[in-house]
N, C-alpha and C positions, 0 to 999 in steps of 0.2 A: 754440727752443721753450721754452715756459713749463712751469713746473713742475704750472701749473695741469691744462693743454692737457694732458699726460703724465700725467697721474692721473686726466682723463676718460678717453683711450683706451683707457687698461690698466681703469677699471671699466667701459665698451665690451665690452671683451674678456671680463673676468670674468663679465659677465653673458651676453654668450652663453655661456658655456663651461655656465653655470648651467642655462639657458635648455635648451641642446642633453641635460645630465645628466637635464632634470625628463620633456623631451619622451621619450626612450627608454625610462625607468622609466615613465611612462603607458602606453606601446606595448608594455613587456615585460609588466606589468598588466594590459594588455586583451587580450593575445595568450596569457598562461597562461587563462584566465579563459573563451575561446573554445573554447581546445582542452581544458579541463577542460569545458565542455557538452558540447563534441560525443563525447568520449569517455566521457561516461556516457548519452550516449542512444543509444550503438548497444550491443550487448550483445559482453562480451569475447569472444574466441573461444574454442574449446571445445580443453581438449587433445588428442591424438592418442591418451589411453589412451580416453578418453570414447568419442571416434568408433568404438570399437575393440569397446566393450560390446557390442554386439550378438551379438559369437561368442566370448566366455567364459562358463564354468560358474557356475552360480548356483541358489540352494534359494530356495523360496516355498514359503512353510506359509499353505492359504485351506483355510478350510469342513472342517476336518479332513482335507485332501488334502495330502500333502507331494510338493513337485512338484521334480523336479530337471532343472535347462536343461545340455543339455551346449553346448560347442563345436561346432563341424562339424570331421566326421570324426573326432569324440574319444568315449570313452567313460570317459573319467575323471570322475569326482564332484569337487563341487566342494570348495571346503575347509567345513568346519560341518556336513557330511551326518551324520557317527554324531549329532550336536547333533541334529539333526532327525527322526532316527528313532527315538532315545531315547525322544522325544516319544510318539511310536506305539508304541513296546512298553509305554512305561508304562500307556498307556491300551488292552494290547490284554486283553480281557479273556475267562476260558474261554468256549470255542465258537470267539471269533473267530479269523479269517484275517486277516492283512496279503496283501492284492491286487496285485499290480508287474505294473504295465503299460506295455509302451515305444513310443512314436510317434518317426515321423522327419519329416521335411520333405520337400517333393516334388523338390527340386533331383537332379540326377544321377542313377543308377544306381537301377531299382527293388530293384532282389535286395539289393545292398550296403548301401542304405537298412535295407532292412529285416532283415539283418543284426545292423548297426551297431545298431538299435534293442534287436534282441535280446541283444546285448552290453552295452547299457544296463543292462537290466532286470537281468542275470543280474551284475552289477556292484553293485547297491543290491543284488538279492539277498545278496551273499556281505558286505556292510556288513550288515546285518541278523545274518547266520548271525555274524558274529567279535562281534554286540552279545549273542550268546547266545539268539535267535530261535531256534526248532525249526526245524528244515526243511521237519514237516508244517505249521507255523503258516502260511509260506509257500507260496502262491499267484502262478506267473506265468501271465499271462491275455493271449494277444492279444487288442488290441482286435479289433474287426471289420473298421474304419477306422482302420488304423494308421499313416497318412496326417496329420500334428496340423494342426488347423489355426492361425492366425493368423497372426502373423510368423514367417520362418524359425527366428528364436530359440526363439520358443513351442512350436515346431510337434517342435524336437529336446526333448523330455522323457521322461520315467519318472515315473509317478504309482503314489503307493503309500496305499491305503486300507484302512480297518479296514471288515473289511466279515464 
C-alpha cells in the first residue's frame, strides 16, 4: 500500500468520524429545541401545597367586611387576623358596633356545623377583646342563613362589620 492510498483512508475515516460528531450535535440541537417548546406550552404543574389552599385559613378585607376562611373542622384564625382587625377598631367609631357573624359549609353534620361556626365567631371575638375592643362594642349575630354560600372554602367564614 502507498502512502498515498493510507492518507486517503485515514482522511475517509476522519471525515466520517467528523461527519457522524456534526450529525448528533444537529440532533442533540433539535431535540433540546423540541422539548423546550413542548415544555413551555403545557403549563408546569401546580404543587401539592397549592392544591391543598382550598382548606387553609386566610383573611380578605372587601367593602369594609373583614372576612376570615377558616380550614374545615378548625377554628383557628389565620396568621395576620389582630392586622386585620386593627383595621376595624381603628375605624370603629362612638355609637358603633363590630358585628361577627359565622357561616359553615353544608358538608357533614348540621348541629357541628354550626357549632364549629359559633366557635369561629366567638374566636375573632376574643382577638378583638385581647386588641382592647369593649365587649359591649361587640356584637355576635347569627345570620339567618348560617349556611355560606359559594365554595366550601368561602362558605367556612366569620364576617365582622362596623355596623
Amino acid at each position: 500500500m502507498t502512502t498515498n492510498a493510507l492518507f486517503d483512508e485515514n482522511e475517509g475515516v476522519a471525515l466520517r468520524l467528523v461527519g457522524i460528531i456534526v450529525a448528533l450535535v444537529v440532533a442533540l440541537v433539535i431535540g433540546f429545541g423540541v422539548h423546550k417548546s413542548r415544555s413551555m406550552a403545557k403549563p408546569a404543574p401546580q404543587p401539592a401545597a397549592v392544591l391543598v389552599e382550598e382548606d387553609v385559613a386566610a383573611i380578605l378585607v372587601e367593602n369594609g367586611v373583614v372576612k376570615f376562611f377558616f380550614a374545615s373542622a378548625s377554628a383557628e384564625l389565620a396568621g395576620g387576623a389582630n392586622e386585620a382587625l386593627v383595621q376595624l377598631t381603628q375605624a370603629l367609631a362612638e355609637g358603633k358596633t363590630l358585628v361577627v357573624s359565622g357561616y359553615h359549609d353544608a358538608s357533614g353534620d348540621a348541629a357541628l356545623n354550626a357549632e364549629l361556626a359559633k366557635q369561629r365567631a366567638l374566636a375573632v371575638r376574643e382577638a378583638l377583646l385581647s386588641l382592647g375592643v369593649a365587649e359591649g362594642r361587640i356584637e355576635l349575630s347569627k345570620p339567618e342563613l348560617a349556611t355560606g354560600s359559594g365554595s366550601p372554602r368561602q362558605a367556612r367564614r366569620v364576617e365582622v362589620l362596623l355596623r
